[in-house]
N, CA, C and O atoms as a MOPAC input file, in Angstrom:
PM7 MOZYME 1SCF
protein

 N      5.74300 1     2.48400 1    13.39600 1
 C      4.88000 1     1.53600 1    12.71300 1
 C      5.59000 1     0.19000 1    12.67300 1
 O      6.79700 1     0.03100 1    12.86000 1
 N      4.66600 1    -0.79300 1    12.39800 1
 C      5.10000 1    -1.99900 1    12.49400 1
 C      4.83000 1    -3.15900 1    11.47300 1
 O      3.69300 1    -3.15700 1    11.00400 1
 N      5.44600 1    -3.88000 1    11.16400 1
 C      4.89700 1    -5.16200 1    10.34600 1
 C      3.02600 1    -5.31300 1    10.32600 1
 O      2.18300 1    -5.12700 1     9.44800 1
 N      2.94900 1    -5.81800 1    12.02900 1
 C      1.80000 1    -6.01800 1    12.17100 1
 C      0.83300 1    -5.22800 1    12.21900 1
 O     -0.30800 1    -5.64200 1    12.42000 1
 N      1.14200 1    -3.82600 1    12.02600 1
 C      0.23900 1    -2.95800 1    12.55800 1
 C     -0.12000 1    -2.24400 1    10.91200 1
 O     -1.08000 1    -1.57800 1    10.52500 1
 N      0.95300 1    -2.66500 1    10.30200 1
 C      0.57100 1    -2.27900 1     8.65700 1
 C     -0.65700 1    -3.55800 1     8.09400 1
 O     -1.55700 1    -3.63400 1     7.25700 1
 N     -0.13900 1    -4.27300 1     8.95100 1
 C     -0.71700 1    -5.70600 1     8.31000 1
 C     -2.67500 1    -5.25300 1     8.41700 1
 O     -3.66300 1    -5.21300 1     7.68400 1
 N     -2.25700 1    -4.98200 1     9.93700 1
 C     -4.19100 1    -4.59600 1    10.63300 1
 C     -4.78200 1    -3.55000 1     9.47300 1
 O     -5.73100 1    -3.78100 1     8.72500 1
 N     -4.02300 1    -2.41800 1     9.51900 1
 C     -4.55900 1    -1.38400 1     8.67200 1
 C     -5.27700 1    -1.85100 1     7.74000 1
 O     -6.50300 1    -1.94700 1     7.80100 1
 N     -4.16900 1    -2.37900 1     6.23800 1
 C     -4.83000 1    -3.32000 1     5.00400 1
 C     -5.40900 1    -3.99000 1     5.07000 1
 O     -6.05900 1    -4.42200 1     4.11800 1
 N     -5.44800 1    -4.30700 1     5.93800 1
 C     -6.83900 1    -5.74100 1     5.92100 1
 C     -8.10700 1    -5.18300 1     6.32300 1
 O     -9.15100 1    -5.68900 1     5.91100 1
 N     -8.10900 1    -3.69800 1     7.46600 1
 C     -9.26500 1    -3.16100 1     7.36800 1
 C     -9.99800 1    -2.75600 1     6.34600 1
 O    -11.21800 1    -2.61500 1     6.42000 1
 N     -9.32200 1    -2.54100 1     5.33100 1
 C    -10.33400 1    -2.06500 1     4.00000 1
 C    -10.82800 1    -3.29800 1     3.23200 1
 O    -10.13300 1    -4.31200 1     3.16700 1
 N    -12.20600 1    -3.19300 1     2.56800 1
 C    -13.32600 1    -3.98700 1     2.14100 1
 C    -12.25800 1    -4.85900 1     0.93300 1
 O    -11.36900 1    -4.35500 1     0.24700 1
 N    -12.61900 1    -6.01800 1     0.96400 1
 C    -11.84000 1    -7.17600 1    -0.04200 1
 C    -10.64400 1    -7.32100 1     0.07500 1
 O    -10.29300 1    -8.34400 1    -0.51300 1
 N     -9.70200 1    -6.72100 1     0.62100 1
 C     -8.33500 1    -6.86000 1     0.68100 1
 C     -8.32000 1    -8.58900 1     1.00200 1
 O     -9.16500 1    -9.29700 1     1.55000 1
 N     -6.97300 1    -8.92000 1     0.40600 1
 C     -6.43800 1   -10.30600 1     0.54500 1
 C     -5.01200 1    -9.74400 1     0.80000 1
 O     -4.58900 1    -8.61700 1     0.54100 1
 N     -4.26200 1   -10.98100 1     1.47000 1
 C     -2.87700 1   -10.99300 1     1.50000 1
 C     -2.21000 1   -12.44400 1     0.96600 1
 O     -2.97300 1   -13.30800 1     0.53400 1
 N     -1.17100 1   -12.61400 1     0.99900 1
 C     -0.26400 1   -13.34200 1     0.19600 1
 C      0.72300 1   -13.20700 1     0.38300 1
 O      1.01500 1   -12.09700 1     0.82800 1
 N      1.94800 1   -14.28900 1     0.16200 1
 C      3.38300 1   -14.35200 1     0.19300 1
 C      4.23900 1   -14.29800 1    -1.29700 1
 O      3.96000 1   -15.35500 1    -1.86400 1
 N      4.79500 1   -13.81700 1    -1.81300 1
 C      5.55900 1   -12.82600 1    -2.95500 1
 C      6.85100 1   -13.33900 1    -2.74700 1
 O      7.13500 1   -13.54100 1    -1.56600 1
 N      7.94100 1   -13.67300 1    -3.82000 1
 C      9.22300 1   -13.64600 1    -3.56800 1
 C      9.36700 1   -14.22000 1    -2.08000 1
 O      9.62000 1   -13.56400 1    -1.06900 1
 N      9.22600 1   -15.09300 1    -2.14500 1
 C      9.53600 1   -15.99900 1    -0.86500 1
 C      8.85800 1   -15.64400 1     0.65500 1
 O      8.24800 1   -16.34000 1     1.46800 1
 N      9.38900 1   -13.79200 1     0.62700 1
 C      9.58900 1   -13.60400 1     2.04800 1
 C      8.26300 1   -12.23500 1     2.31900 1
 O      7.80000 1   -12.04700 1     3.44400 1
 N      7.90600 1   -11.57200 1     1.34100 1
 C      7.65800 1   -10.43600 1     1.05100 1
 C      5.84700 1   -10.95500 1     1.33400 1
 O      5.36300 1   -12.00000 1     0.90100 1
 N      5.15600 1    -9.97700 1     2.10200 1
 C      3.60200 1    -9.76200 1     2.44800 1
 C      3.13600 1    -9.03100 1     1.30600 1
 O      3.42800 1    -7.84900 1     1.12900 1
 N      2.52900 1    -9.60000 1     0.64500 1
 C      1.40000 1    -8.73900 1    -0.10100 1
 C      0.00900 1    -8.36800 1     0.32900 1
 O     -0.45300 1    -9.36100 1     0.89200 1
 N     -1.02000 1    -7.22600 1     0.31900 1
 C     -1.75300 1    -6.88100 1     0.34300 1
 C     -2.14900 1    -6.50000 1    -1.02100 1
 O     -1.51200 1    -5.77900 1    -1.78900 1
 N     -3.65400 1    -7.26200 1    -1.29400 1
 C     -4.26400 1    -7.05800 1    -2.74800 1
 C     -5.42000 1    -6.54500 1    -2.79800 1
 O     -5.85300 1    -6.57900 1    -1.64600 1
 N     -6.42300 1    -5.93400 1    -3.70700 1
 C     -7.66300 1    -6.14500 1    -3.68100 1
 C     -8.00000 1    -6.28600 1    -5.41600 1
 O     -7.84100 1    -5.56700 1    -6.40300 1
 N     -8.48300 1    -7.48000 1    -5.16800 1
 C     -9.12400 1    -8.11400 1    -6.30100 1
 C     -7.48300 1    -8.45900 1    -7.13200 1
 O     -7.16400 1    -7.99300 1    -8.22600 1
 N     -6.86900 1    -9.11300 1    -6.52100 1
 C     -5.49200 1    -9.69600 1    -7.27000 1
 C     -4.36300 1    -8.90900 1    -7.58000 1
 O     -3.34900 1    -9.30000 1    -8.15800 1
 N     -4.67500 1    -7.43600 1    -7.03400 1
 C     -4.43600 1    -6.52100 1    -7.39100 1
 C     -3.21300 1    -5.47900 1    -6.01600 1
 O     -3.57200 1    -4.79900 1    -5.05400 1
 N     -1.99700 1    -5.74300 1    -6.44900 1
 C     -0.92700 1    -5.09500 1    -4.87600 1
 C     -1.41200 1    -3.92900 1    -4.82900 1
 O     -1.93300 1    -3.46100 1    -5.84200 1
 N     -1.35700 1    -3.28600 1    -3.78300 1
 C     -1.10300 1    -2.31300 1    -3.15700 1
 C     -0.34100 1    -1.82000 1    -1.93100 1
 O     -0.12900 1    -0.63600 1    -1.67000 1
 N      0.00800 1    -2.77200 1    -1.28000 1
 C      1.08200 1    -2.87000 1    -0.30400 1
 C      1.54300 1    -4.14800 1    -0.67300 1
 O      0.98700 1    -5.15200 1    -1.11900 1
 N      3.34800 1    -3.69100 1    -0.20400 1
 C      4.15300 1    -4.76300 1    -0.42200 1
 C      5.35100 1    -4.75300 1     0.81900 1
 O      6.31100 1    -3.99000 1     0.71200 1
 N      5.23900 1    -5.45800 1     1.73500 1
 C      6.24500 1    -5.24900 1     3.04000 1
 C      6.80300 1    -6.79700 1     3.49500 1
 O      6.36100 1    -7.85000 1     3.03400 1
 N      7.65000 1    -6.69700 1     4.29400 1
 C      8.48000 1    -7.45200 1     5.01300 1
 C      9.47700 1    -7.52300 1     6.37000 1
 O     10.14100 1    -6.49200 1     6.48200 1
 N      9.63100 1    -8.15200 1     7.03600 1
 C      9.59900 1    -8.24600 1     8.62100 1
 C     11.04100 1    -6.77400 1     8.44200 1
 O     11.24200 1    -6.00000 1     9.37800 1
 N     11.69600 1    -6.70300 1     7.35000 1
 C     12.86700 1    -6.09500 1     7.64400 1
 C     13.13600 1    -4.87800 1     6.45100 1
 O     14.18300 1    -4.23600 1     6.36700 1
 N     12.16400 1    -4.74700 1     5.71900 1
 C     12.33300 1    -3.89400 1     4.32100 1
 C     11.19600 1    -2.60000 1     4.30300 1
 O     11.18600 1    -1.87000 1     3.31200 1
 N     10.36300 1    -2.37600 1     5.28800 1
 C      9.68500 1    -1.51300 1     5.18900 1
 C      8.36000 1    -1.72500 1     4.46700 1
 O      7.88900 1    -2.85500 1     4.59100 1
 N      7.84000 1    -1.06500 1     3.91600 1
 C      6.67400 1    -1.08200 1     3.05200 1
 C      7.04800 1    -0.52700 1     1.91700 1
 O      7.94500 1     0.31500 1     1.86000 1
 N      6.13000 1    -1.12000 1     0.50900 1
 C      6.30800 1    -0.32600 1    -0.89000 1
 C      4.23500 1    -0.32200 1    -1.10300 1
 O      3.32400 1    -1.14500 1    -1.01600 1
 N      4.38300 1     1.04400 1    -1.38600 1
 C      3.04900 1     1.90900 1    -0.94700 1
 C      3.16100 1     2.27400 1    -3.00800 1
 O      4.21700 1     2.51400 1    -3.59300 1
 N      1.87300 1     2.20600 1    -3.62400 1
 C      1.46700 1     3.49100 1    -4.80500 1
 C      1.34500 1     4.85700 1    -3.85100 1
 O      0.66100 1     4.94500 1    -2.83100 1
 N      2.15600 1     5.87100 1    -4.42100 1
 C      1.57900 1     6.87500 1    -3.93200 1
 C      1.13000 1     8.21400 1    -5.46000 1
 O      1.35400 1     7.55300 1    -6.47400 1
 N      0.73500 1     9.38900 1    -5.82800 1
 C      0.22300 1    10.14900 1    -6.70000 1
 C      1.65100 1    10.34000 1    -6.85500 1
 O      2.59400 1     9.92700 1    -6.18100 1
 N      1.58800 1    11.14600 1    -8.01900 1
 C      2.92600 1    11.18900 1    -9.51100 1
 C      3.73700 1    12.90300 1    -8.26500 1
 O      4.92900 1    13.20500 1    -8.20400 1
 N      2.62000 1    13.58800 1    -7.54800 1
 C      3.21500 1    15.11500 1    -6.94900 1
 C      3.56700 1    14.70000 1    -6.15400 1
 O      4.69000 1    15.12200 1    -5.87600 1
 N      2.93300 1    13.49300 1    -5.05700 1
 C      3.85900 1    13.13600 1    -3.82400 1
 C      5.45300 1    12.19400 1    -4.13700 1
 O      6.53900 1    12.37100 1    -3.58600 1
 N      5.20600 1    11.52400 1    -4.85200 1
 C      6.59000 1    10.21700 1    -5.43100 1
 C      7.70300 1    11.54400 1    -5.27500 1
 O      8.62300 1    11.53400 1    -4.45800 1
 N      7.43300 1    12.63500 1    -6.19100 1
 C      9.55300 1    13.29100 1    -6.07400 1
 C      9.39400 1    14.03600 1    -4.56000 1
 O     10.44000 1    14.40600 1    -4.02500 1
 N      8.22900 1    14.24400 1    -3.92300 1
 C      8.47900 1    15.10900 1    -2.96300 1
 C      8.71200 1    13.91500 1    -1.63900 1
 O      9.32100 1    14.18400 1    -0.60400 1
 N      8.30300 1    13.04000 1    -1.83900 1
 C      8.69700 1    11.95500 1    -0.86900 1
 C      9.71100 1    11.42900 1    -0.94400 1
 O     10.31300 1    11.51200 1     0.12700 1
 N     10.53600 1    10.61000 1    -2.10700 1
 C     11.80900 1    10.43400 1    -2.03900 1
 C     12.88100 1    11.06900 1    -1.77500 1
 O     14.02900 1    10.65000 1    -1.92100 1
 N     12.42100 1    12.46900 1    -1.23600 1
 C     13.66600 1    13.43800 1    -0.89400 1
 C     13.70300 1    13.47800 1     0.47100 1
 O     14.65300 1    14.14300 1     0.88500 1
 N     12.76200 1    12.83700 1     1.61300 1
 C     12.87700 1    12.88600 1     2.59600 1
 C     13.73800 1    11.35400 1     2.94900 1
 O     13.79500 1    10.34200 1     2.25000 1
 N     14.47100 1    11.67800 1     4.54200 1
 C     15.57200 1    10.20100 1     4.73500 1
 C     14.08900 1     8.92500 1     5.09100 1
 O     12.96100 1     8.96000 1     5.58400 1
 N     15.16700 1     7.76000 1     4.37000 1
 C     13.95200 1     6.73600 1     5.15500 1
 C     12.91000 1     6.24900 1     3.82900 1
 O     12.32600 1     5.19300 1     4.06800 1
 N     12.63700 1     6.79700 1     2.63300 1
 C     11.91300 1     7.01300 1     1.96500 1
 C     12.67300 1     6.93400 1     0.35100 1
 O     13.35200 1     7.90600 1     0.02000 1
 N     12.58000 1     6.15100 1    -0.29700 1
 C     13.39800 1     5.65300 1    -1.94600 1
 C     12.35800 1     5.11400 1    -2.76400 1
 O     11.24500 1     4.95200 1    -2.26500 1
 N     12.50800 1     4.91000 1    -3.57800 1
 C     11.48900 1     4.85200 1    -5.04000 1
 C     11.75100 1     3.01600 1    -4.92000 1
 O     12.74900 1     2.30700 1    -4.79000 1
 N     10.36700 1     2.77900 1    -5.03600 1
 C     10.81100 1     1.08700 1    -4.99500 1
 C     11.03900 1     0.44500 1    -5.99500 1
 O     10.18500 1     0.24800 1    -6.85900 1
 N     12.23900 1     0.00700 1    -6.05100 1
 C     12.81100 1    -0.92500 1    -7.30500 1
 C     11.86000 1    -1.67000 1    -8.22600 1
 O     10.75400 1    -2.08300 1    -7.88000 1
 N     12.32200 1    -1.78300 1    -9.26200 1
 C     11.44900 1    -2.03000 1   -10.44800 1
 C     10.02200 1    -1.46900 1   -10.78200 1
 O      9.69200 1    -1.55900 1   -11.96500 1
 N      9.17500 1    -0.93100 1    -9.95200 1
 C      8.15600 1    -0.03200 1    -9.65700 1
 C      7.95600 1     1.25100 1    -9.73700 1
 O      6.79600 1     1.65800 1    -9.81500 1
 N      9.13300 1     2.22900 1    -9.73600 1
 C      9.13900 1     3.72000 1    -9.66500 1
 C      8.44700 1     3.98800 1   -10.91400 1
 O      7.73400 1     4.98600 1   -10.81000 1
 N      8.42400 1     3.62500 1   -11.67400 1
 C      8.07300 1     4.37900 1   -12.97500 1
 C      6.31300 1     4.55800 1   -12.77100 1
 O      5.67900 1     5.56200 1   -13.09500 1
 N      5.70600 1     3.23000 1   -12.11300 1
 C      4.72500 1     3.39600 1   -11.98000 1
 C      4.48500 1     4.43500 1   -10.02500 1
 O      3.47100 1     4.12500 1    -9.39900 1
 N      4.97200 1     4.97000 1    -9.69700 1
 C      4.87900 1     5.99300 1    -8.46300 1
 C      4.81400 1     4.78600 1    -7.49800 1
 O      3.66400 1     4.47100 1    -7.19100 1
 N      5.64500 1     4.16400 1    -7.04200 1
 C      5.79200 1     3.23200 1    -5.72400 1
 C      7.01300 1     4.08700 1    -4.89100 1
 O      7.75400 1     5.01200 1    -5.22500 1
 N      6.85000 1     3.35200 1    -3.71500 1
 C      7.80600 1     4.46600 1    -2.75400 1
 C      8.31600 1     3.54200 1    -1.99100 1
 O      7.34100 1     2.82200 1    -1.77700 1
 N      9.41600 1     2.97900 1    -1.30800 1
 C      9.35800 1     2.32300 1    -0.17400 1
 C      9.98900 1     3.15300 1     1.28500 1
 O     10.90200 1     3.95700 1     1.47200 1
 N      9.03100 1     2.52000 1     2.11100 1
 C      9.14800 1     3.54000 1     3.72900 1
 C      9.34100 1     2.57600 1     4.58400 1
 O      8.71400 1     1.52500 1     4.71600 1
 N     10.69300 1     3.18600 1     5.45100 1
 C     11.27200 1     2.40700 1     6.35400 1
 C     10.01700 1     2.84300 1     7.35300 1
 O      9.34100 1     3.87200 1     7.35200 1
 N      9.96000 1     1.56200 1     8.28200 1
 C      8.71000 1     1.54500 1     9.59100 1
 C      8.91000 1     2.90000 1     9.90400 1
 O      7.96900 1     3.68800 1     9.81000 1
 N     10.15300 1     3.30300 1    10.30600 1
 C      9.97900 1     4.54800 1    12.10300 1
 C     10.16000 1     5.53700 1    10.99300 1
 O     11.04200 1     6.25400 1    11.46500 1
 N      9.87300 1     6.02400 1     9.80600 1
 C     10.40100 1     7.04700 1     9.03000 1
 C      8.56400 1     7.67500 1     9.01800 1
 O      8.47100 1     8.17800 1     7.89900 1
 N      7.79800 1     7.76800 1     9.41100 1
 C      6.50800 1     8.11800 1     9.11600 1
 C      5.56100 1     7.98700 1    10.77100 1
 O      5.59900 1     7.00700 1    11.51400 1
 N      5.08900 1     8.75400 1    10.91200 1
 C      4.01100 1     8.58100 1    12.28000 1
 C      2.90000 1     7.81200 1    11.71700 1
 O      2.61200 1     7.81000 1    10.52100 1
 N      2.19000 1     7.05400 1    12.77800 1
 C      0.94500 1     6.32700 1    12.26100 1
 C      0.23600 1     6.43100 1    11.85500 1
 O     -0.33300 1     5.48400 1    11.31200 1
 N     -0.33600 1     7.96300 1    11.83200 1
 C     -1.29000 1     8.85500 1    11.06400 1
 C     -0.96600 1     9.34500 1     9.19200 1
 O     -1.65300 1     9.58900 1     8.20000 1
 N      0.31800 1     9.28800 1     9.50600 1
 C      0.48600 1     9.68200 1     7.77200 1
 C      0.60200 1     8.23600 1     7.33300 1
 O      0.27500 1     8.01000 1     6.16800 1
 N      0.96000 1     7.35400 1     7.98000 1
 C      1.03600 1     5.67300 1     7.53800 1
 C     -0.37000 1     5.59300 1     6.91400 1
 O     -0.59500 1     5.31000 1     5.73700 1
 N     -1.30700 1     5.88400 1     7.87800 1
 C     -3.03900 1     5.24200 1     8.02200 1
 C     -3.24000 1     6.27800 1     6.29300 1
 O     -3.99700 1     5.89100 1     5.40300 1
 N     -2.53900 1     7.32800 1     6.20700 1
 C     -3.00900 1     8.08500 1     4.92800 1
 C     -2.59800 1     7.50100 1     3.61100 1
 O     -3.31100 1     7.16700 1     2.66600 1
 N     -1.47000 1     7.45400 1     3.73100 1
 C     -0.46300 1     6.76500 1     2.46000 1
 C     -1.08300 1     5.22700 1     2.16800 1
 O     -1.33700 1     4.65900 1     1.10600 1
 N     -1.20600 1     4.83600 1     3.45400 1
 C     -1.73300 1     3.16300 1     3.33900 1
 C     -3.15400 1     3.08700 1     2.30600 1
 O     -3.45900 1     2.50500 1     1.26500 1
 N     -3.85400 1     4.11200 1     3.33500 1
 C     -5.48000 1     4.51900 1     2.64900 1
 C     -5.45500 1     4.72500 1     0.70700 1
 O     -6.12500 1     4.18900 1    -0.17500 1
 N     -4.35500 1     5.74200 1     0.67800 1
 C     -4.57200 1     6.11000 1    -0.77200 1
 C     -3.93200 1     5.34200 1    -1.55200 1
 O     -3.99800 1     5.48600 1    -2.77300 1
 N     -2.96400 1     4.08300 1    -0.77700 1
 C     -2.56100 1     3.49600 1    -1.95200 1
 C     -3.43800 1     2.61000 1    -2.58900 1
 O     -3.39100 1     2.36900 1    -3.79500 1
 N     -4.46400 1     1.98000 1    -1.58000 1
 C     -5.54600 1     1.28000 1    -1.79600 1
 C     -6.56900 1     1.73700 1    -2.66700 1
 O     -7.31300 1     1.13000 1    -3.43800 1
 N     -6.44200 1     2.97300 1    -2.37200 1
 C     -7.80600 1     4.10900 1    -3.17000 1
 C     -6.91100 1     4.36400 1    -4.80800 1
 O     -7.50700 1     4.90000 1    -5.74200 1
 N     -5.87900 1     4.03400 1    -4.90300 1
 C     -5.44300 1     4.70300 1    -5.79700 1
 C     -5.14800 1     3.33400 1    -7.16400 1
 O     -4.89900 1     3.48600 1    -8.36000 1
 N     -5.33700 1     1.85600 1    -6.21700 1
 C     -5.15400 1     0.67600 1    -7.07200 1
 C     -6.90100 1     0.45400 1    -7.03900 1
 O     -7.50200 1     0.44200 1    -8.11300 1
 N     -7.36500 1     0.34800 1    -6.23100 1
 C     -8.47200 1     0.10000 1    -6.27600 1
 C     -9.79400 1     1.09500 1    -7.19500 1
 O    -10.95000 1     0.75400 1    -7.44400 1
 N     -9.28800 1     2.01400 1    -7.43900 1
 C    -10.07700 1     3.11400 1    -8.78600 1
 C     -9.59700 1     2.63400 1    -9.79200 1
 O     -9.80300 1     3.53000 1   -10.61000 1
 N     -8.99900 1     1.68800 1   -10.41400 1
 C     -8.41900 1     1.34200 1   -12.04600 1
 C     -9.00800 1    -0.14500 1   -12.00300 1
 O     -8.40700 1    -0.82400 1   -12.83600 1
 N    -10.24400 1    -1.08700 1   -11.12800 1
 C    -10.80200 1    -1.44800 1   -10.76500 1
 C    -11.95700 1    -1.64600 1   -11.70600 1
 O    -12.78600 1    -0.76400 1   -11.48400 1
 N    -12.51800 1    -2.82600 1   -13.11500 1
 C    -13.74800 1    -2.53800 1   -13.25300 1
 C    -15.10800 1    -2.32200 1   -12.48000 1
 O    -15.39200 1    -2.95300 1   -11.46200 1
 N    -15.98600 1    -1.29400 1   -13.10700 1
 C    -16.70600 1    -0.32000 1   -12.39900 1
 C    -17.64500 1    -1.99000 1   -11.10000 1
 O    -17.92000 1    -1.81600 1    -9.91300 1
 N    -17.82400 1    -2.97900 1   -11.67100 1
 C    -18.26600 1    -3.98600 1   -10.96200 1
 C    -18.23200 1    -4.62200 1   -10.15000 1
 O    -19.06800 1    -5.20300 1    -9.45800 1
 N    -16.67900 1    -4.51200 1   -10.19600 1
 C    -15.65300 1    -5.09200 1    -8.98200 1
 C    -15.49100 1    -3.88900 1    -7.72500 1
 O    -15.33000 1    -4.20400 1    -6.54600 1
 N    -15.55700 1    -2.64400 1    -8.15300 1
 C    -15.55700 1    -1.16000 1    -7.23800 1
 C    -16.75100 1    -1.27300 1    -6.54300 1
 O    -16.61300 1    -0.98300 1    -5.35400 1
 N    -18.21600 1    -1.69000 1    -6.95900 1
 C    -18.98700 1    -1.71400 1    -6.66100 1
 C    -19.47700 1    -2.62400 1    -5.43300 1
 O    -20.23900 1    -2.30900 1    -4.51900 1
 N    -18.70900 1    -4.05300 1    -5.71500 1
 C    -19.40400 1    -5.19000 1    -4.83200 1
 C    -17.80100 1    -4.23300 1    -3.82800 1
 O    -17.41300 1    -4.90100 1    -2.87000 1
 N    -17.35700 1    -3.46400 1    -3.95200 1
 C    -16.11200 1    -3.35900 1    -2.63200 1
 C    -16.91300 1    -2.61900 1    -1.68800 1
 O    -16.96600 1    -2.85200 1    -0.48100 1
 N    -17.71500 1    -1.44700 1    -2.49100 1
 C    -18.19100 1    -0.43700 1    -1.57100 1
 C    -19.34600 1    -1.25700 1    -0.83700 1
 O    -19.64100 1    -0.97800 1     0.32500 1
 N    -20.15500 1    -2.52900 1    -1.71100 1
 C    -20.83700 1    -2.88900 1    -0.54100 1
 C    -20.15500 1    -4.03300 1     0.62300 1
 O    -20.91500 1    -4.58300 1     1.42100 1
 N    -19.00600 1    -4.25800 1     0.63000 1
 C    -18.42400 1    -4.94200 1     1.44200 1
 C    -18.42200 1    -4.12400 1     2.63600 1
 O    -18.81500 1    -4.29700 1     3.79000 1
 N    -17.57300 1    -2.69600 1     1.68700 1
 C    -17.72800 1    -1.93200 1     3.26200 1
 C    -18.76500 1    -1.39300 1     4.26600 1
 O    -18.67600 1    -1.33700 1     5.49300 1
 N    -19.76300 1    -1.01300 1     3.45900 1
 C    -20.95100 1    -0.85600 1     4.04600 1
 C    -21.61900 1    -1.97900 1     4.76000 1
 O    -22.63900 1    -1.67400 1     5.37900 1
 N    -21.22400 1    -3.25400 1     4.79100 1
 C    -21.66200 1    -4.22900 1     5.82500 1
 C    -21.06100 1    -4.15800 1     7.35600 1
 O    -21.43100 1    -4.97100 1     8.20400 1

């Protein structure tokens, strides 16, 4: 996986925005809201569910992202994941910021995507 190829993913889903963070750092948002956080040389920091966070940080490549763990963030080096579990983790981190979402704001997303 790649910078850019994380970049394509997030932006495929309905409302996503991006942004520059701490100088250097890509954000991916929806509705103001991170869900990916990466950089040309640091990997990605993904939300992932409270059962995957201890079972993922035990694999190499894969650490609890600073100042964030408490809330289940993970960070993943590029080549530590195939593109398919990327496209999953990427998917649910979005699904997983984007459900705490008022019900209004969830609503105009799903019709984004449906266009």
């Amino acid at each position: 996986m790649t910078l850019d190829r994380v970049r394509e993913v997030c932006m495929s889903f309905p409302g996503v925005t991006e942004g520059i963070k701490w100088e250097d750092h890509f954000c991916f948002m929806v509705a103001d809201k991170m869900f990916c956080i990466t950089g040309e040389f640091c990997g990605a920091s993904i939300k992932v569910t409270p059962e995957e966070f201890d079972e993922l940080i035990e694999r190499d490549g894969i650490k609890s992202t600073a100042y964030m763990a408490r809330n289940k963030w993970v960070n993943i080096e590029f080549n530590k994941m195939k593109p398919k579990e990327w496209g999953y983790y990427l998917n649910q981190s979005y699904a997983l910021i984007s459900s705490k979402l008022p019900k209004k704001v969830r609503e105009g997303l799903l019709k984004q995507g449906n266009s």
